[in-house]
C-alpha positions, -999 to +999 in steps of 0.1 A: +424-261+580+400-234+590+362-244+598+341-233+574+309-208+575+283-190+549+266-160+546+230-167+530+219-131+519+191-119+489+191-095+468+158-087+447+155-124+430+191-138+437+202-157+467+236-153+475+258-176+491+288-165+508+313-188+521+341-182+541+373-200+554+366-243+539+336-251+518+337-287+527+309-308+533+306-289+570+297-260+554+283-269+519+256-289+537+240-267+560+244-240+529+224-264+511+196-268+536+190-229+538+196-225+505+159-252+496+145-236+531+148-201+514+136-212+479+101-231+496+098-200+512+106-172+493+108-178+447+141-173+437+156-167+403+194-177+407+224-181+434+258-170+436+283-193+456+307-162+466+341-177+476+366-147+475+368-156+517+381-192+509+421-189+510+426-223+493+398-248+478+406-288+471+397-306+445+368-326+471+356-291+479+354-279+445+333-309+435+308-307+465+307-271+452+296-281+419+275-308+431+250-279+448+254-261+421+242-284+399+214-294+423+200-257+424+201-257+385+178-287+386+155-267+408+152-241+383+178-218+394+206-199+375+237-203+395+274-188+391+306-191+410+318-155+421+358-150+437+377-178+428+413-172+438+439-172+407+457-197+427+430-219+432+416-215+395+456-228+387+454-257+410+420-268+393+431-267+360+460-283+371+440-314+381+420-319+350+387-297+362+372-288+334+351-259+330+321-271+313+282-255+320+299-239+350+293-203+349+321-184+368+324-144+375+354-122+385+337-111+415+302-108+432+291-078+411+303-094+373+280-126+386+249-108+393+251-086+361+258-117+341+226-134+363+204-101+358+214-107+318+208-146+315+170-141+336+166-111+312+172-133+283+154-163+295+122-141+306+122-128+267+125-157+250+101-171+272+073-143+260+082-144+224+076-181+228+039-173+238+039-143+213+042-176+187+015-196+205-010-167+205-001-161+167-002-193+159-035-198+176-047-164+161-041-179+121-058-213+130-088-188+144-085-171+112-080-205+092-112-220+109-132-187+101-120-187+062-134-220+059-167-215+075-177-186+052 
C-alpha cells in the first residue's frame, strides 16, 4: 500500500485537509496535530477531509477518518468528507457503514458551498436567537415601567 500524505490548506474560514495515497493512522495523526495547531492559532469555522487522491480506503481507515471528524466537530467545527471514490462508497456500504451525521460532498467545491450554507445558517439563527433575548428583555423593560407608573 502506498504511504500516506496531506495537504493542510485554508480558505477564508475553512481548513482543508487533503489526503493523498492511505489515510491511515500515519497520516491521519500528524493531519490531526496540524489540524488543532492551526485552529489555536488561527479561528476556524469548518474542515474538509478531501480524499479524491486515496485510490482505495479500508474500513480501519474510514473509521480513523470519522473518528477526527468527529473530534473537530466537538471543537466547534463543521466538517465534511469531499471525493469519496464510487468504489470505495460501494465497499463501505457493503460492510454495514452507515451514513449517519456524516456530512459527505461530491467533490471539494459541493463541500465548501454546503459548509459556506450550514455557517450561514448557523450564524442566523444564532442572531435571531439574540434578536429574542433583546425583545424579550425590551417587554420585561416595558413590563417593569407599566407597573411603576
Amino acid at each position: 500500500m502506498s504511504e500516506g500524505r496531506f495537504v493542510l490548506t485554508r480558505i477564508g474560514q475553512t481548513l482543508v485537509i487533503t489526503v493523498e495515497g492511505a489515510a491511515d493512522a500515519g497520516c491521519l495523526e500528524p493531519a490531526a496535530r496540524a489540524l488543532s495547531d492551526e485552529c489555536a492559532r488561527q479561528r476556524a469555522d469548518s474542515v474538509v477531509f478531501e480524499v479524491s487522491g486515496c485510490e482505495v480506503i479500508d474500513l480501519d481507515e474510514f473509521l480513523g477518518l470519522r473518528k477526527l471528524m468527529e473530534t473537530m466537530e466537538f471543537l466547534g467545527l463543521h466538517c465534511a468528507v469531499a471525493g469519496l471514490k464510487p468504489g470505495t462508497v460501494a465497499y463501505l456500504a457493503s460492510a454495514g457503514v452507515s451514513v449517519g451525521r456524516l456530512h459527505t460532498a461530491l467533490d471539494l467545491e459541493h463541500a465548501l458551498l454546503d459548509l459556506n450554507a450550514a455557517d450561514a445558517e448557523a450564524k442566523a439563527d444564532t442572531e435571531a436567537d439574540a434578536d429574542d433575548v433583546n425583545n424579550a428583555r425590551q417587554v420585561d423593560e416595558v413590563d417593569y415601567h407599566a407597573a411603576a407608573v
